[in-house]
C-alpha positions as CSV (number, residue, x, y, z in Angstrom):
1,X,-41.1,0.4,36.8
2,X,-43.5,3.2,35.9
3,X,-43.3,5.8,33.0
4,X,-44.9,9.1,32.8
5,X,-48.4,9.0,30.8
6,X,-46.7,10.1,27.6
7,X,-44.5,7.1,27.2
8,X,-41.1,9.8,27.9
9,X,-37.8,8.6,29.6
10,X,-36.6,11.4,31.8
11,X,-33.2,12.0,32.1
12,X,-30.6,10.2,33.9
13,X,-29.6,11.7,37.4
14,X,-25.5,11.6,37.8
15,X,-24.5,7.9,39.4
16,X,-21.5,6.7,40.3
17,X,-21.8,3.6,38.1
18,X,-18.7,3.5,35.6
19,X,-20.9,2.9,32.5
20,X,-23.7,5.4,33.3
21,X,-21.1,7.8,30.9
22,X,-22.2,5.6,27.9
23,X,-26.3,5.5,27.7
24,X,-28.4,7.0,30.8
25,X,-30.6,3.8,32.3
26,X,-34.7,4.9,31.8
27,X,-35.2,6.1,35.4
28,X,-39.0,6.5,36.5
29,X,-39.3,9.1,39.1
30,X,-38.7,8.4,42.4
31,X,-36.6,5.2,41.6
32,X,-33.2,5.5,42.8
33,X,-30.8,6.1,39.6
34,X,-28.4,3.5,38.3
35,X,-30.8,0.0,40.2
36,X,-33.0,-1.0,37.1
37,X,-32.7,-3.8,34.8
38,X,-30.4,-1.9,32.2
39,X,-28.3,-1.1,34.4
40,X,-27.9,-4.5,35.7
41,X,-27.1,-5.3,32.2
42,X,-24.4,-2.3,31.8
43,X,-22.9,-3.9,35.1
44,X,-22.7,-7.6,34.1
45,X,-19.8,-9.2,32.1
46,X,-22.4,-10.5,29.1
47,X,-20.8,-8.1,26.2
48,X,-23.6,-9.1,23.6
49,X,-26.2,-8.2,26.6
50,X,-24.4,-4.9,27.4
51,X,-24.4,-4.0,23.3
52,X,-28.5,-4.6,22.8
53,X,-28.8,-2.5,25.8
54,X,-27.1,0.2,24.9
55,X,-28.7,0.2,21.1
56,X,-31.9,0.6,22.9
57,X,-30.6,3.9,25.0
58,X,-29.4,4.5,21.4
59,X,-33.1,5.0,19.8
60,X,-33.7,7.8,21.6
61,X,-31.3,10.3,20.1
62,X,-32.1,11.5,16.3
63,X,-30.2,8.9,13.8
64,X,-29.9,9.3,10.2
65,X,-29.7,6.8,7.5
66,X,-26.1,6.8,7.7
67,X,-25.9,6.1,11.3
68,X,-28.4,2.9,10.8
69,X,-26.7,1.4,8.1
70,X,-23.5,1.8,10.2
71,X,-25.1,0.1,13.5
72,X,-26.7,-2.3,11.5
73,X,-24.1,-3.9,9.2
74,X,-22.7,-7.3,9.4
75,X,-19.3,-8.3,9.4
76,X,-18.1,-10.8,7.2
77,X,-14.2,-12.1,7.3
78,X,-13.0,-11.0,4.4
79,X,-11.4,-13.9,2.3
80,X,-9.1,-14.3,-0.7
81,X,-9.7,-16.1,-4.1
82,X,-7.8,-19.2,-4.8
83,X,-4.6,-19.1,-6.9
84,X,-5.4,-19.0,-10.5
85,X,-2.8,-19.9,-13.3
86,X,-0.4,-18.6,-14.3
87,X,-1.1,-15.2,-17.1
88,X,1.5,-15.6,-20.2
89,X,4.1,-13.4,-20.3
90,X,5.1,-11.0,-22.8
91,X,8.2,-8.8,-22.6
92,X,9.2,-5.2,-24.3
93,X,12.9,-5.2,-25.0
94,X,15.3,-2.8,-27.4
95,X,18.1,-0.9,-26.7
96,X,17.9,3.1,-25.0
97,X,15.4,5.6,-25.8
98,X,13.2,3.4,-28.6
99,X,10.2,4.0,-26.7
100,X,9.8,0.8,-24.9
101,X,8.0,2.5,-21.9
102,X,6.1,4.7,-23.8
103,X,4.8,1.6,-25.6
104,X,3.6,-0.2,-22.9
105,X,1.7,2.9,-21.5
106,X,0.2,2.8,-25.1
107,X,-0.5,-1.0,-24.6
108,X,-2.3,-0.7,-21.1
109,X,-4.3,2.0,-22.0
110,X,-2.6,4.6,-18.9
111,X,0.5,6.0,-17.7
112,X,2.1,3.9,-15.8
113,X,5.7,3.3,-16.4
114,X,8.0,6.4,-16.1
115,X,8.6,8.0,-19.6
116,X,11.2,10.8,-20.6
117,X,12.7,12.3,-23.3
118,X,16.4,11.0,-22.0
119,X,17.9,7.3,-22.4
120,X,18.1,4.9,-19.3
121,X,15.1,6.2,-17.5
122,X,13.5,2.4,-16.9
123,X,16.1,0.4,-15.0
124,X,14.3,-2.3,-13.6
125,X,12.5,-4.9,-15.3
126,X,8.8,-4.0,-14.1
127,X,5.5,-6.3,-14.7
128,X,1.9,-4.7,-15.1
129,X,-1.2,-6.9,-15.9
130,X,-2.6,-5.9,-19.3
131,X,-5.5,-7.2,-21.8
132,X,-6.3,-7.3,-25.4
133,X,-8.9,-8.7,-27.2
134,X,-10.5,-10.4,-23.9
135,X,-7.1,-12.0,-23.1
136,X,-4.9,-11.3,-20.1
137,X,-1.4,-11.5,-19.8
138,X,1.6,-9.7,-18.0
139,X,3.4,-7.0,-20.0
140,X,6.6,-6.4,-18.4
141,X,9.0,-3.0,-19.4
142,X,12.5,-3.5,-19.5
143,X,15.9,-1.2,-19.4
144,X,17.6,-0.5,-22.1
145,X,19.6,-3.5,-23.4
146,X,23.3,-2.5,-24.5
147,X,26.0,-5.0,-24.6
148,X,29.6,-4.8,-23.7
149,X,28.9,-2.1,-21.0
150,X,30.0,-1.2,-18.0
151,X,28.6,0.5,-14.4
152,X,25.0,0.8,-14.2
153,X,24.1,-0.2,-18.0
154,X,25.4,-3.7,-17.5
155,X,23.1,-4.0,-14.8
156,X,20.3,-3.0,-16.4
157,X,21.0,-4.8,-19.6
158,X,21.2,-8.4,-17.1
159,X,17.6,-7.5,-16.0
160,X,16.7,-6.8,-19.9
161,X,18.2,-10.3,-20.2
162,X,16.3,-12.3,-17.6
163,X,13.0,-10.3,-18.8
164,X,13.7,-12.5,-21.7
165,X,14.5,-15.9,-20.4
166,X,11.1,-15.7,-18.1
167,X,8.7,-14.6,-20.8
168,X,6.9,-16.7,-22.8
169,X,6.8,-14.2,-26.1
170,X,8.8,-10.8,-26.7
171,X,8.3,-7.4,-28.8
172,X,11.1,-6.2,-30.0
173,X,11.6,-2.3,-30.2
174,X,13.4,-0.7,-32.8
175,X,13.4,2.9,-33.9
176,X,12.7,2.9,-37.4
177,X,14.2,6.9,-37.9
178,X,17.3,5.6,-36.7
179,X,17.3,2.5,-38.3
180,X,19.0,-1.1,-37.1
181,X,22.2,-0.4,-35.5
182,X,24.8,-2.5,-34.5
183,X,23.3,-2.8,-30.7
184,X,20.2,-4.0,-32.2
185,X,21.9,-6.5,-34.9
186,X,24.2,-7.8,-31.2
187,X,20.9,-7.8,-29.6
188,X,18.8,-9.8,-32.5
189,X,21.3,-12.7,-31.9
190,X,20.4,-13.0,-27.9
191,X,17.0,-13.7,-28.7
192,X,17.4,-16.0,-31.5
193,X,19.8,-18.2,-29.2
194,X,16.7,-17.6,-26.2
195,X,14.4,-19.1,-28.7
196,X,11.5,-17.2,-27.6
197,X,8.8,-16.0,-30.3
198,X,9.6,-12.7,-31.0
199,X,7.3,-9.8,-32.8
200,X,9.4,-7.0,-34.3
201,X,7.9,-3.3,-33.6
202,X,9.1,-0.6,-35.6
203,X,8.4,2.6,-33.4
204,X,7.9,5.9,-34.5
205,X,6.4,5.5,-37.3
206,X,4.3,8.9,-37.1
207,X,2.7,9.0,-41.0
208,X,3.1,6.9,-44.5
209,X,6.1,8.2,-44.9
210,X,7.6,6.3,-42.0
211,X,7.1,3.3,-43.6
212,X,9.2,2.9,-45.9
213,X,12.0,3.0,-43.4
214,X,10.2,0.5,-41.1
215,X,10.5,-2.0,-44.3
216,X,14.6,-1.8,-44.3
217,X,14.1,-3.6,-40.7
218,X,13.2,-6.7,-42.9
219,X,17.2,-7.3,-43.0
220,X,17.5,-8.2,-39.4
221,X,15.6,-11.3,-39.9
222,X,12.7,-11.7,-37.3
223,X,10.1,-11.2,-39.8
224,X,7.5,-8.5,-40.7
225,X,8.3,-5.2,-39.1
226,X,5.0,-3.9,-37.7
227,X,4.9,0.2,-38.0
228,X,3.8,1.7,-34.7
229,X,3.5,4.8,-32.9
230,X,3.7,4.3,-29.6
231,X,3.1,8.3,-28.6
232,X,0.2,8.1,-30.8
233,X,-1.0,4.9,-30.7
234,X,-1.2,4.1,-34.4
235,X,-0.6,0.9,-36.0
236,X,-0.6,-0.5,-31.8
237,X,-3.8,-2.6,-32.1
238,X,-1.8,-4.6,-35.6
239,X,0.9,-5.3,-33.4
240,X,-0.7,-6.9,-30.3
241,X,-2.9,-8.9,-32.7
242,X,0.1,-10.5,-33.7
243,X,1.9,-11.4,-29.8
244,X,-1.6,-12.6,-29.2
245,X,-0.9,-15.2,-32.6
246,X,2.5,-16.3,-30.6
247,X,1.5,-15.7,-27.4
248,X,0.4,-19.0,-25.7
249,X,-2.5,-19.1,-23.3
250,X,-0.8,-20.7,-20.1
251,X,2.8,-19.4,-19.3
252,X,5.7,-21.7,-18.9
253,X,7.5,-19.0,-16.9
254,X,5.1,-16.9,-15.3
255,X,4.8,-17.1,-11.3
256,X,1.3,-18.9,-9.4
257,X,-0.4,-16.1,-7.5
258,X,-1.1,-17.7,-4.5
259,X,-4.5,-16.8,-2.8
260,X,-4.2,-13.8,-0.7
261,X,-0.1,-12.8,-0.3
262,X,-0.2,-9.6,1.4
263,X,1.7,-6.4,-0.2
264,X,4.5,-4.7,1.2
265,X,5.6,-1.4,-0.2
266,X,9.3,-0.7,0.9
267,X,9.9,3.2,0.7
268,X,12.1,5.7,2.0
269,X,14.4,8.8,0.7
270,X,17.0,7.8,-2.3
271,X,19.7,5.2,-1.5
272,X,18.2,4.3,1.8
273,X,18.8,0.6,0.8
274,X,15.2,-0.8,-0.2
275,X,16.6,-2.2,-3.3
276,X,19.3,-4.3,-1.9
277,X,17.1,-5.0,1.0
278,X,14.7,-6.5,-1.4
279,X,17.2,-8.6,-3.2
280,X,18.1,-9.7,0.0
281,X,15.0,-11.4,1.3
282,X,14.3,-12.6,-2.6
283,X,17.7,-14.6,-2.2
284,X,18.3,-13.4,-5.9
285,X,19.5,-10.0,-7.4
286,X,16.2,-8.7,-8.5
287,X,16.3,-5.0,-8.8
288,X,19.0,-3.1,-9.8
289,X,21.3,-2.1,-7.3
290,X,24.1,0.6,-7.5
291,X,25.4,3.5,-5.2
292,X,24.0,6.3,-7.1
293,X,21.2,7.7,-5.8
294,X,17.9,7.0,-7.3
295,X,18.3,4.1,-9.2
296,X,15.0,2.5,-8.5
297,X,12.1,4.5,-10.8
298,X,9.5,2.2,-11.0
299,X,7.7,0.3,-8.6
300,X,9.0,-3.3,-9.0
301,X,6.7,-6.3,-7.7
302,X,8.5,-9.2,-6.4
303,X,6.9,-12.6,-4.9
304,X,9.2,-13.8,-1.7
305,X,8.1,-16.7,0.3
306,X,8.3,-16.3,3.8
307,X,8.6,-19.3,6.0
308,X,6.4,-20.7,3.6
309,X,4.0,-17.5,3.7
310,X,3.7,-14.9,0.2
311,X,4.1,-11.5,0.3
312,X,4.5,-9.5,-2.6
313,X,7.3,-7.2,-1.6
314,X,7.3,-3.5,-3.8
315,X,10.2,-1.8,-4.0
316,X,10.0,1.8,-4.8
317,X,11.7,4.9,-6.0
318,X,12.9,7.2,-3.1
319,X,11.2,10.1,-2.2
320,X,13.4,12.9,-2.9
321,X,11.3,16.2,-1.9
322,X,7.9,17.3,-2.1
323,X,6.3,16.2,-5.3
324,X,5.4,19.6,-6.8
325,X,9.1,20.7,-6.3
326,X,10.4,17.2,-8.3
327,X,11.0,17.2,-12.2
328,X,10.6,14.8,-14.8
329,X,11.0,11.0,-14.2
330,X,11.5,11.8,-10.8
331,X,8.2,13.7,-10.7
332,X,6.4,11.0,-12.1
333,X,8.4,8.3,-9.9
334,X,7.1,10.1,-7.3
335,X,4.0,10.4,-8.2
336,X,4.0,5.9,-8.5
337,X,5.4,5.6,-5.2
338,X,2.5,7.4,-3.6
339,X,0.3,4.9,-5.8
340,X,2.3,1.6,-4.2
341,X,1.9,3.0,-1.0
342,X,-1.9,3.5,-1.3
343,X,-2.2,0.0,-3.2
344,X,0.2,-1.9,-0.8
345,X,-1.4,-3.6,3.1
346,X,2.0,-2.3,5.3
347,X,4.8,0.1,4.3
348,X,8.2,-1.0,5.2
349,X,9.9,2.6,5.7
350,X,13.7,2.5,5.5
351,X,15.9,5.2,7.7
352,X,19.3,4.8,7.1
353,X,20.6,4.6,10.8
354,X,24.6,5.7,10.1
355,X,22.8,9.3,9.0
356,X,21.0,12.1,11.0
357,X,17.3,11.6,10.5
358,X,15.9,14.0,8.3
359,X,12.6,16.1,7.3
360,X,12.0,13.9,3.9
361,X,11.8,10.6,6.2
362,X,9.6,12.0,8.5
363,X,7.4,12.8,5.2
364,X,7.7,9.4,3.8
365,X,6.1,8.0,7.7
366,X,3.5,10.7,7.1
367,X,2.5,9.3,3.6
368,X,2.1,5.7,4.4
369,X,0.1,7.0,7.9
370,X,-2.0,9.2,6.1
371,X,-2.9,6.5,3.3
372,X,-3.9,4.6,6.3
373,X,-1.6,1.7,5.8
374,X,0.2,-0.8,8.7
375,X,3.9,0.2,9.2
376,X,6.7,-1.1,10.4
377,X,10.2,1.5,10.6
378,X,13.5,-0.5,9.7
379,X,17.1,0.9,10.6
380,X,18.8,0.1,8.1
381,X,23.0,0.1,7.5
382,X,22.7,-0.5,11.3
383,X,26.2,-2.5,10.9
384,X,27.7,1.0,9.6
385,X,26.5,3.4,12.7
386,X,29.8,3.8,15.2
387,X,28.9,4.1,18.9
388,X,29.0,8.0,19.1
389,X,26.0,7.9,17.2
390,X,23.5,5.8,19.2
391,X,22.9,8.5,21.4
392,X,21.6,10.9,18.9
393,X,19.5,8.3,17.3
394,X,17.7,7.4,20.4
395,X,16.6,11.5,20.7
396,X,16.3,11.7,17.3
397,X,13.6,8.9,17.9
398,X,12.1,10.6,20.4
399,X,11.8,13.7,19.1
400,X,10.6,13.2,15.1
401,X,8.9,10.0,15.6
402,X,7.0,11.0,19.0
403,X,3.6,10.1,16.9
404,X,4.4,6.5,15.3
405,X,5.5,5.3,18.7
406,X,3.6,2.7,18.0
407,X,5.0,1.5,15.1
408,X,7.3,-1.7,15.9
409,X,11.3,-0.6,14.9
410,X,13.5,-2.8,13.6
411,X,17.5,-2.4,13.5
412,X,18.7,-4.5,9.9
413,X,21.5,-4.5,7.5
414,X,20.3,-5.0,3.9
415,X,23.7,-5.6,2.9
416,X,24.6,-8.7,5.3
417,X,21.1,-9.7,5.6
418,X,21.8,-9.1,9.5
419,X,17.9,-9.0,11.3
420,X,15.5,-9.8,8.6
421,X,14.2,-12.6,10.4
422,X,13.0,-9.9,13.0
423,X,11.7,-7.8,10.3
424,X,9.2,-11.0,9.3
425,X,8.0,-10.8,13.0
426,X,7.5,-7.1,12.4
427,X,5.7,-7.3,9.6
428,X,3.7,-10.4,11.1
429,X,2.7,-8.4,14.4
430,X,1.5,-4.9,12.0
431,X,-0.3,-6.7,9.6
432,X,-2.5,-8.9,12.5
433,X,-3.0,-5.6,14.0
434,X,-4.3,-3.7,11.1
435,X,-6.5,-6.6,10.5
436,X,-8.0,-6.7,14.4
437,X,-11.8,-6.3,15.0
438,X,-13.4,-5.6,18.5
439,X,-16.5,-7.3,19.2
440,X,-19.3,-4.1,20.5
441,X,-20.1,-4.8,23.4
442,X,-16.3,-5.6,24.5
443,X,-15.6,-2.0,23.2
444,X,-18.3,-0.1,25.2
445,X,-17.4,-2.1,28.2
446,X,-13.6,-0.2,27.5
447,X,-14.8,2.8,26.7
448,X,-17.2,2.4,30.1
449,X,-14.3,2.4,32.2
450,X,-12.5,4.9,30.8
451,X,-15.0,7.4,30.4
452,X,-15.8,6.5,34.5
453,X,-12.3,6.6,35.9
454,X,-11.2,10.0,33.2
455,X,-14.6,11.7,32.4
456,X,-14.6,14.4,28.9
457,X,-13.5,17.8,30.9
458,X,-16.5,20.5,31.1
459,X,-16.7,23.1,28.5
460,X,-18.6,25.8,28.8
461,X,-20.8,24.1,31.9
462,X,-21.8,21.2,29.9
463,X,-19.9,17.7,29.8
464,X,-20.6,15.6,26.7
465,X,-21.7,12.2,26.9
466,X,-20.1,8.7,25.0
467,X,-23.8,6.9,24.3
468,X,-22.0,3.9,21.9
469,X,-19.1,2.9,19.9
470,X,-18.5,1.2,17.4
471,X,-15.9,-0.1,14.9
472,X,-16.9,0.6,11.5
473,X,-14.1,-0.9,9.7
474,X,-11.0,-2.5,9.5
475,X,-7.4,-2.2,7.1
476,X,-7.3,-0.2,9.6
477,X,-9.5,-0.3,12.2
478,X,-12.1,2.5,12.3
479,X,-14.1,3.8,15.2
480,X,-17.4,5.6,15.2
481,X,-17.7,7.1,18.7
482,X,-21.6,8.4,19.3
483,X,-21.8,11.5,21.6
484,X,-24.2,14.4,23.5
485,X,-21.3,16.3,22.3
486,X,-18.0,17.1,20.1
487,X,-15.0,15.5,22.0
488,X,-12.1,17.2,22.0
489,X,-8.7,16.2,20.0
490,X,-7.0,15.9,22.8
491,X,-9.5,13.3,24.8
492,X,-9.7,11.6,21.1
493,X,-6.1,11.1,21.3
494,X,-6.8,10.1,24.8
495,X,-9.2,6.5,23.7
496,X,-6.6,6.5,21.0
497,X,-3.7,5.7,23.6
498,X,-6.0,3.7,25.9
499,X,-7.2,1.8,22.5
500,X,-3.3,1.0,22.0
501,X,-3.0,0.0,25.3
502,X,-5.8,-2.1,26.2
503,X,-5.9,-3.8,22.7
504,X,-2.6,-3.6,21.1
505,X,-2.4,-2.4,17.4
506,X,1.2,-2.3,17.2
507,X,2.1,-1.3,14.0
508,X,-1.7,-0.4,12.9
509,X,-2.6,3.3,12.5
510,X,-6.1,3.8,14.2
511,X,-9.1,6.3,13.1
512,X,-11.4,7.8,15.6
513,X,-14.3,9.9,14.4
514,X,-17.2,11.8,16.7
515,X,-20.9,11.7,15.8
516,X,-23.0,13.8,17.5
517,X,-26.6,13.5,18.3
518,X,-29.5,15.2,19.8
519,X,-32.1,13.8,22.2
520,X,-34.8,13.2,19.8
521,X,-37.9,15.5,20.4
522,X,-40.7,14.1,21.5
């Protein structure tokens, strides 16, 4: 084949063959389009062969650094750490409103567990990793723990009490304005007959002056009281130098992370179920559970095996309305919720199926879409929905969920347990999706065809090009599309389908972005 004297590639004349669309063969004049040896290539079934080919064609439109790096990365499976041992485990307990939650913000250095100025805001007991002076260990925030109770409080106060029978040390909150109280003197003798160390905090000690009535907590017999103040941090650093002296470097309680469980983040609106759905596949009453709404407030990690498979299962607080219009510990709940979502692999959004669908679950499939996450949609209290209702669910379906069609559905009962075998599968199928990779050259062979059989509709007299794709990432998968032109949302949403199709990604949201480029001067 000849080229003109000044080493240019003319254009491509228009051809009939499907993957001229992606990268126009070099052409010398004369030479019928479409018969050289690139397009030979862009005809035979050899993918790697089809990919260096088009990277050539590639070269001659203007690439930035960004646009190298991109084309030119490796991919390596990504892999998990082995298990390590287990961290020691140190729990906060005390009865309502001592400032247990606040303390343990103070302790990890950030706000994490949801603090108000109202009793029985924590419910659940909740685990956080935390470190002090180079030592790690798992700080878990309690309920408030009341005895001969009733409801709710009981509840709580049995999570309070398992706190302590799985950790390896405890603090012990007391308010020293108050004083001890008869609650604390009833709780005192629990964790003597537990037989755990225990370190005795005397919160709200704000000045000097607050000392003396940290010293009458002497009488309740678990040693020094150490004066702390856990909203201003003082007298903190004394206290945790004193769990570290009890605190023993291996735990005899805490759970083995095994290497690589994957995290699922079960939200939804208040009362939904996600609570009694995770006690459920736990086998064991792990979160607090009750027919008020908006029990859960804080995230709460649980490790379930699976068939034999970890996954760390979150449960978290419902999503009421939109965050700015929320209030207090719900605002903040809200606020952690968005956090599990974003720090969570698939979301596990529960739609309760006995009640009309409405605008704050459709805004809780948003979030975990738009944080990019794998998603399964589970219809729960599917025992409770009477015949007469089907029919409205099914247009509900098609109607507010005509953009997750893709997301596998699953019809359970978190109180019988009916259908969570099928939720595994679920979860199985969206995670495997959001981890799929498409080798190059397989992709432009797709997008070859596609773009042949439905080419980019003409704008304005011009037709933009595809020259190469590319998928830049994974968790979830990304595609970098590069083009003589912007492609239109709709055609987008077009490769998208046809992605879905060809590939599968069920359960797996998919990103598609443009990058247009020139033809580089020469």
């Amino acid at each position: 084949m000849t080229t003109p004297a000044d080493g240019s590639v003319p254009a491509a004349e228009p051809t009939d063959d499907p993957t001229a669309e992606l990268a126009p063969p070099a052409e010398a004049p004369g030479q019928e389009p479409g018969r050289d040896a690139v397009a030979e290539v862009l005809e035979s079934d050899d993918d790697e062969a089809r990919e260096r080919a088009l990277r050539a064609g590639l070269e001659d439109f203007e690439l930035d650094e960004a646009d190298r790096a991109l084309l030119d990365a490796e991919w390596d499976e990504e892999g998990f750490g082995p298990g390590e041992a287990p961290l020691p485990v140190l729990a906060v307990v005390g009865r309502p409103n001592v400032g247990k939650s606040t303390l343990v913000n103070r302790i990890l250095g950030r706000r994490e567990a949801v603090t108000e100025d109202t009793p029985g805001v924590t419910r659940d007991r909740v685990s956080y990793p935390g470190e002090w002076a180079g030592r790690e260990f798992t700080l878990v925030d309690t309920g408030g723990w009341e005895v001969d109770v009733a409801g709710i409080e009981s509840k709580v106060a049995e999570q309070a009490e398992v706190a302590v029978e799985l950790a390896d040390a405890v603090i012990f909150v007391v308010d020293a304005t108050v004083g001890a109280t008869s609650t604390d003197e009833r709780v005192v003798e629990l964790l003597r007959r537990s037989g755990k160390p225990v370190v005795l905090c005397a919160n709200k000690v704000d000045g000097p002056s607050g000392e003396a009535d940290a010293a009458y907590l002497w009488a309740l017999g678990l040693g020094e009281p150490h004066p702390v103040s856990a909203l201003h941090g003082r007298g903190t650093g004394d206290l945790l130098d004193a769990a570290m002296k009890v605190l023993p470097a291996v735990s005899e309680h805490g759970e083995l992370r095994p290497a690589g469980p994957r995290r699922v983040a079960l939200v939804g609106r208040p009362n939904v179920g996600k609570s009694s759905l995770l006690n459920k596949i736990a086998g064991a009453q792990r979160v607090v559970v009750d027919e008020v709404a908006g029990t859960t407030r804080d995230p709460v990690d649980e490790l379930v095996l699976i068939k034999g498979v970890p996954y760390w299962f979150v449960d978290t607080a419902g999503i009421r309305r939109r965050v700015h219009q929320t209030r207090g510990a719900d605002f903040y709940a809200s606020l952690r919720t968005q956090a599990a979502i974003e720090k969570a692999e698939v979301a596990v959004v529960l739609v309760d199926a006995s009640q009309p669908m409405t605008e704050q679950d459709t805004r809780v499939i948003s979030q975990a879409v738009d944080a990019g996450r794998a998603l399964v949609i589970a219809y729960n209290k599917w025992d409770l929905m009477d015949d007469d209702r089907r029919p409205y669910l099914e247009r509900e379906i098609e109607k507010d969920l005509v953009q997750v069609q893709w997301a596998p559905r699953v019809n359970v009962s978190a109180r019988t347990g009916w259908h969570t075998d099928k939720l595994t599968r679920a979860l199985e199928t969206s995670l495997e999706s959001w981890d799929t990779r498409i080798p190059t050259g397989r992709l432009n062979a797709f997008l070859g065809e596609l773009v042949a059989a439905h080419p980019h509709p003409l704008r304005g007299g011009k037709q933009p090009r595809i020259l190469f794709g590319t998928q830049a990432a994974t968790r979830p998968p990304r595609f970098v599309i590069f083009a003589t032109g912007f492609l239109e949302a709709g055609y987008r949403r077009f490769i998208e389908r046809r992605l879905r199709e060809t590939f599968g990604f069920e359960g797996s949201p998919i990103e598609i972005s443009v990058r247009v480029r020139e033809k580089r001067r020469r």
